[in-house]
NUPAKE-107087 format. One line per field, with one value per residue (C-alpha): x, z, y. Coordinates in pm, 1 decimal. Example, Ala and Ser with C-alpha at 12.3 -4.5 7.8 and 13.67 -1.06 7.14 Angstrom:
% NUPAKE-107087
x <- (1230.0:1367.0)
z <- (780.0:714.0)
y <- (-450.0:-106.0)
This chain:
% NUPAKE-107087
x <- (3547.7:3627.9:3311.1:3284.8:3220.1:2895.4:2669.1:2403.2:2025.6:1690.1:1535.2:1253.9:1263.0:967.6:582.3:449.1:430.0:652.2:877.3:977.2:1194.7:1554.9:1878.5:2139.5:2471.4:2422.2:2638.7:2672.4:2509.3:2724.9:2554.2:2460.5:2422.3:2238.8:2197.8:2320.6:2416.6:2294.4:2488.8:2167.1:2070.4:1728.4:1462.0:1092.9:813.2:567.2:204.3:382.4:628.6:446.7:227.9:557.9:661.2:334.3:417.3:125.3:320.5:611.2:889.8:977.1:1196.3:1522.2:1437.0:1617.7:1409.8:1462.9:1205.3:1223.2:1082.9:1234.1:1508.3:1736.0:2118.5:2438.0:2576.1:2817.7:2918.9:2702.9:2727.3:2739.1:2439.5:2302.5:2306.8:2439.6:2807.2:2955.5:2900.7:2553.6:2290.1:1939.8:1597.5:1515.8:1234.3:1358.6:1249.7:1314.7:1664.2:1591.4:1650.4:1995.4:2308.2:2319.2:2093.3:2121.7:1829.5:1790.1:1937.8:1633.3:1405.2:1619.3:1538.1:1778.7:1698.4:1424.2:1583.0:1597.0:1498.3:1711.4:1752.2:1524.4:1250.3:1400.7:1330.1:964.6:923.4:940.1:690.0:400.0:484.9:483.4:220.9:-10.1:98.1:44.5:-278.7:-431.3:-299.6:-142.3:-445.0:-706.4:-689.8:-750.6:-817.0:-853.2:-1207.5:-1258.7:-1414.8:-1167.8:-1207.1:-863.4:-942.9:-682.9:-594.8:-367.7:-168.1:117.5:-65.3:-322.2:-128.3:81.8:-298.4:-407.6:-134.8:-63.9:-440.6:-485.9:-152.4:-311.4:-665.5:-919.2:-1151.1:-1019.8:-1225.9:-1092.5:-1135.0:-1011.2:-1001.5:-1050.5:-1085.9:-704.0:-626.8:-900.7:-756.6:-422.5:-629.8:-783.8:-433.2:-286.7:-528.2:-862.4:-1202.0:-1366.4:-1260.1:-1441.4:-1469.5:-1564.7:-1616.2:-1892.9:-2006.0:-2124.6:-1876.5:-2161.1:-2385.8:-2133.1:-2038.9:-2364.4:-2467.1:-2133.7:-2280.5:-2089.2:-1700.2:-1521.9:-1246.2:-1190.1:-871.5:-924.8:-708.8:-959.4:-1171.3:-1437.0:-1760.4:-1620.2:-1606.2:-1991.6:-2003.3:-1750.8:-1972.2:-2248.5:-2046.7:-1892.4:-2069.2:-2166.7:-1891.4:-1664.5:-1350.5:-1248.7:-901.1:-784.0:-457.4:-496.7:-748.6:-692.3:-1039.1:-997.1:-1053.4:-1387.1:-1721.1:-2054.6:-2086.4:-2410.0:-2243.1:-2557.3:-2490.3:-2134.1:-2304.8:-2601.3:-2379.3:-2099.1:-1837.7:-1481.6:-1316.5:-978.1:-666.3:-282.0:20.2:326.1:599.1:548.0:551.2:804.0:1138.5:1007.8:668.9:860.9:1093.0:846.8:648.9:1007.4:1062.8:695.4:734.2:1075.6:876.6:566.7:609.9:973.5:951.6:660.0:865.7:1215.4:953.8:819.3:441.6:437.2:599.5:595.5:453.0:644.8:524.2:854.4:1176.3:1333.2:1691.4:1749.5:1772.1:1378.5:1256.6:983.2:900.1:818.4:594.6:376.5:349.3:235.0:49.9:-161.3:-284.3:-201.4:74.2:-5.8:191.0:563.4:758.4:1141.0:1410.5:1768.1:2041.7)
z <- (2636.8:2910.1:3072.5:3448.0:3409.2:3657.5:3757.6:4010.7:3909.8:4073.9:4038.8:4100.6:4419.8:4323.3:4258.1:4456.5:4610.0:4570.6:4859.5:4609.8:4419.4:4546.4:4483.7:4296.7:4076.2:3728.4:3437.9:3179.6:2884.7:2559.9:2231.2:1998.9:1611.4:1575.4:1963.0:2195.0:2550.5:2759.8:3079.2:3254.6:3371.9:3472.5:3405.9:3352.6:3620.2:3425.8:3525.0:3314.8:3529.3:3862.5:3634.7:3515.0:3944.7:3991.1:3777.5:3579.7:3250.1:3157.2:2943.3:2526.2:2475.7:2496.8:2688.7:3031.1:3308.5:3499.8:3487.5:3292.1:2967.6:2890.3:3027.8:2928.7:2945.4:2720.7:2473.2:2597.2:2327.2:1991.2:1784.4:1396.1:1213.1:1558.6:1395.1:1719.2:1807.9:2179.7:2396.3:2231.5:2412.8:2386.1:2520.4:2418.5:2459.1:2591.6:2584.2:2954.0:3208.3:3241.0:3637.1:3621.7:3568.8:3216.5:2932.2:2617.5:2318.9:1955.0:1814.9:1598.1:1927.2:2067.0:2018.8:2052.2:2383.9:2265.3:2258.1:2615.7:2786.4:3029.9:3084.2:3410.7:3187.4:2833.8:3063.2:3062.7:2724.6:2535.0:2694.8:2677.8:2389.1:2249.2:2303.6:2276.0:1918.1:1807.2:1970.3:1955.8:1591.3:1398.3:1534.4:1669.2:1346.5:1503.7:1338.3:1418.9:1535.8:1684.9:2028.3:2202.4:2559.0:2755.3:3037.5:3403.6:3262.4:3512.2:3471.9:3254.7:2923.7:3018.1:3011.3:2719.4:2530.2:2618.9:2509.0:2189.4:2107.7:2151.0:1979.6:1679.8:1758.9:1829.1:2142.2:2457.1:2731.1:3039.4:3314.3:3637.6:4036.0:4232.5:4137.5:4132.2:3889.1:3672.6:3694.1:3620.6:3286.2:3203.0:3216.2:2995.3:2688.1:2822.1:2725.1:3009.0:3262.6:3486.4:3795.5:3783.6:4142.7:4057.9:3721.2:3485.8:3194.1:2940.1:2977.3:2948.2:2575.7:2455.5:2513.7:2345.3:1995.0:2128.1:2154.9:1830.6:1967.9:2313.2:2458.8:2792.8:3010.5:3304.1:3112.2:3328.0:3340.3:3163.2:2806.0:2794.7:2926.3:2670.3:2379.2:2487.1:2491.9:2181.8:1860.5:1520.9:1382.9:1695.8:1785.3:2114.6:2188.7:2499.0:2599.6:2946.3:3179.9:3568.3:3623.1:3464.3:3071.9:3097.9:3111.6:2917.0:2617.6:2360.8:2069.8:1891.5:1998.1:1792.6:1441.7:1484.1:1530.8:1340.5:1627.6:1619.2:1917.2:1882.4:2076.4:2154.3:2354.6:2313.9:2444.2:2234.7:1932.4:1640.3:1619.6:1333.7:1442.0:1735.9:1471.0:1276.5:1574.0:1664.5:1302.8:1358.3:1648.9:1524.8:1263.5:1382.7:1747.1:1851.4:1683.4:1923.5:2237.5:2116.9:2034.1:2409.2:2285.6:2483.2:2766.8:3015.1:3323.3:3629.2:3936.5:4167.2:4130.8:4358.1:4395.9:4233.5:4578.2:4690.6:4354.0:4607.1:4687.8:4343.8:4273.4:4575.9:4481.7:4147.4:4283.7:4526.7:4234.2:4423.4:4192.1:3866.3:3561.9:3555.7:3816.2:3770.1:3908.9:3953.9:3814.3)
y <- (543.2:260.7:158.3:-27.7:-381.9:-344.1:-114.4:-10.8:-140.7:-198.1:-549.5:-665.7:-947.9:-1134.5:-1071.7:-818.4:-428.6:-161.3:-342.9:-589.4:-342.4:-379.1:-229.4:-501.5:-537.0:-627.2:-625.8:-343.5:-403.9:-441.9:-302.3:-456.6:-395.6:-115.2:-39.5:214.8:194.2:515.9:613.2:701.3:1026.7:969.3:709.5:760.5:576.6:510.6:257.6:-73.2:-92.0:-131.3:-396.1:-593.6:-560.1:-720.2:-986.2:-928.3:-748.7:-985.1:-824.4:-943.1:-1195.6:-1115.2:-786.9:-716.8:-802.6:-482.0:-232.9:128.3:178.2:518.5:738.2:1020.7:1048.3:1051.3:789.6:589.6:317.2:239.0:-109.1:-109.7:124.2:261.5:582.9:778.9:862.4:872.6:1161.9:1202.8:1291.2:1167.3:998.4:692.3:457.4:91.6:-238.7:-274.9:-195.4:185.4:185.6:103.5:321.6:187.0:74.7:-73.8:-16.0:0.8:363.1:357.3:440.6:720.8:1091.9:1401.0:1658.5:1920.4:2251.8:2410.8:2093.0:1988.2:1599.1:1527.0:1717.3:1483.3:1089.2:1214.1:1189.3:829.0:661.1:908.7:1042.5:726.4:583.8:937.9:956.8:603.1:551.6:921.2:1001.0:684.3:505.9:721.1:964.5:1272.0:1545.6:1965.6:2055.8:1750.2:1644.0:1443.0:1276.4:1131.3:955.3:1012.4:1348.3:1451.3:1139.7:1101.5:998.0:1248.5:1542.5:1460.1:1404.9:1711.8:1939.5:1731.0:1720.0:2085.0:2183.7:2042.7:2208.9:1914.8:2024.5:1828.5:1703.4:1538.7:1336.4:1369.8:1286.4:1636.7:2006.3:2041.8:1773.8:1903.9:2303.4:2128.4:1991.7:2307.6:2456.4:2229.8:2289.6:2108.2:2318.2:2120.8:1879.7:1693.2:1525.3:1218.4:1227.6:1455.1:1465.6:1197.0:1257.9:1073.8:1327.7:1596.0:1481.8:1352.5:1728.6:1860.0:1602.6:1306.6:1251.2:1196.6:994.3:851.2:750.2:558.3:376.8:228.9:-41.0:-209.6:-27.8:287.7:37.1:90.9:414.3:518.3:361.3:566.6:923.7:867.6:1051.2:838.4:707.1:763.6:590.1:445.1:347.6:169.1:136.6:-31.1:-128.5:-31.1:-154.0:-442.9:-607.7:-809.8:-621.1:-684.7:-502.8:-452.1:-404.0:-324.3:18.0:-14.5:-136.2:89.2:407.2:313.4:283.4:180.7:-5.2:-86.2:-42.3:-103.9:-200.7:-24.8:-248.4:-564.8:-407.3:-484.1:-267.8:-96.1:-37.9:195.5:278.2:429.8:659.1:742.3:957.9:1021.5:1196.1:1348.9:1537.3:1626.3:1711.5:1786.5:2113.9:2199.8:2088.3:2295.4:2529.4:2570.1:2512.1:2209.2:2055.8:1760.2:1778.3:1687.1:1572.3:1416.1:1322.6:983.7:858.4:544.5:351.6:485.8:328.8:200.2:553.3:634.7:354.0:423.9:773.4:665.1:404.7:637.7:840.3:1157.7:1252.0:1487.8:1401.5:1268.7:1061.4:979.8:833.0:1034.9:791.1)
């Protein structure tokens, strides 16, 4: 297959707003050993991208600089060992480029298209899936019959938590910004959500025994707050902080009780860390999506070109579940 020599991408301008993201030229990328290049259908929006536009989440080495960590499309040339052939089609996560007409990333980190999902649905995937499995499962260690919490449960990672954590029967709890957000949780698997807005989601677990396992993506003043709904021996996993990473702590509350804090980043991990969630997730949860039992959520879909648009909507926390970019 011949491929153009360049191709349509958004770049990011310099630090700053969603107004920094601009349309540009850039080469195609070549693949190589043991990579793929995808002819992009559609790229996942996801909250690490508006961070790296920020200048505030700076790609690997060797990564592109252009924003996207997942997307969805067909194979379009594979170096040596990639382990796909041309005309493949799959959903990958990336290392960075995914808002561009073509990407380039290890073979090891692609997927094949759940049965019956289409590929706008298949760019949703990667990233939330992803990191939901290594940090709720690999990490986390949940188990059935247990209480689980997921903060922003109508986001992204929320709604992916929910479903996977009631497909493999813990009892989910979730937070959430208004009374439609939180019927959009309750829909999705959650016994209870709640509105922050509202409710005091402490009080709500100490009287449910405590929460097993937390998964929380705010920081600040929820770290403590967190500590005190979790149960004995209850684990707390944070995966960003939109509130920010520095907040007084007693941590006699952690050795007293038995508590586990710990946490993760998804992009800076080795190749065969993602390697490994990848065949994880291949296993264990793409039967469930050919299957139907669960399903991302979408929220919008943007042209390439209004790459802006997207980030504002994701920005403005109006937006329930997925946002992507048509390629």
């Amino acid at each position: 297959m011949s491929l153009p020599t360049t191709m349509r991408a958004v770049e990011i301008s310099e630090p700053g707003g969603p107004e920094v993201l601009r349309l540009c030229e850039r080469p195609v990328p070549t693949p190589q050993a043991g990579e793929i290049v995808i002819r992009v259908a559609y790229a996942g929006v996801n909250r690490p991208d508006a961070l790296q536009r920020a200048g505030s989440y700076a790609p690997p080495k060797g990564a592109s600089d252009l924003p996207g960590l997942e997307a969805a499309g067909e194979v379009v040339a594979a170096g040596p060992g990639a382990g796909w052939s041309v005309g493949d089609q799959v959903c990958a996560l990336l290392p960075g480029g995914g808002y561009a007409e073509y990407v380039a990333t290890p073979g090891a980190h692609a997927l094949p298209i759940p049965d019956g999902m289409d590929l706008k649905q298949a760019a949703c995937l990667p990233e939330t899936f992803f990191t939901v499995w290594s940090n709720v499962f690999m990490r986390g260690g949940l188990q059935a019959g247990e209480r689980f919490l997921v903060h922003g449960g109508s986001s992204g990672i929320g709604t992916t938590a929910i479903q996977l954590a009631h497909a493999f029967g813990a009892r989910v709890f979730a937070t959430a910004g208004s009374d439609d957000k939180c019927a959009a949780c309750t829909r999705l698997g959650a016994e209870r959500a709640i509105n922050y807005r509202d409710e005091d989601f402490v009080d709500i677990l100490r009287a449910e025994g405590g929460a097993n396992l937390i998964l929380d993506m705010v920081g600040g003043d929820y770290l403590p707050r967190n500590v005190k709904a979790l149960g004995d021996d209850g684990r707390l996993v944070q995966i960003a902080f939109l509130q920010g990473p520095k907040v007084a702590l007693n941590f006699a509350h952690v050795m007293m009780r038995r508590l586990t804090i710990t946490g993760s980043t998804l992009r800076p991990q080795s190749d065969q860390a993602k390697a490994a969630i990848t065949e994880a997730l291949r296993d264990r949860v793409w039967p469930l999506l050919s299957a139907g039992r669960i399903a991302p959520v979408m929220d919008s879909e943007f042209p390439l070109e209004n790459a802006a648009d997207a980030h504002a909507r994701m920005e403005s926390s109006a937006h329930i579940g997925k946002i992507v970019l048509a390629v």
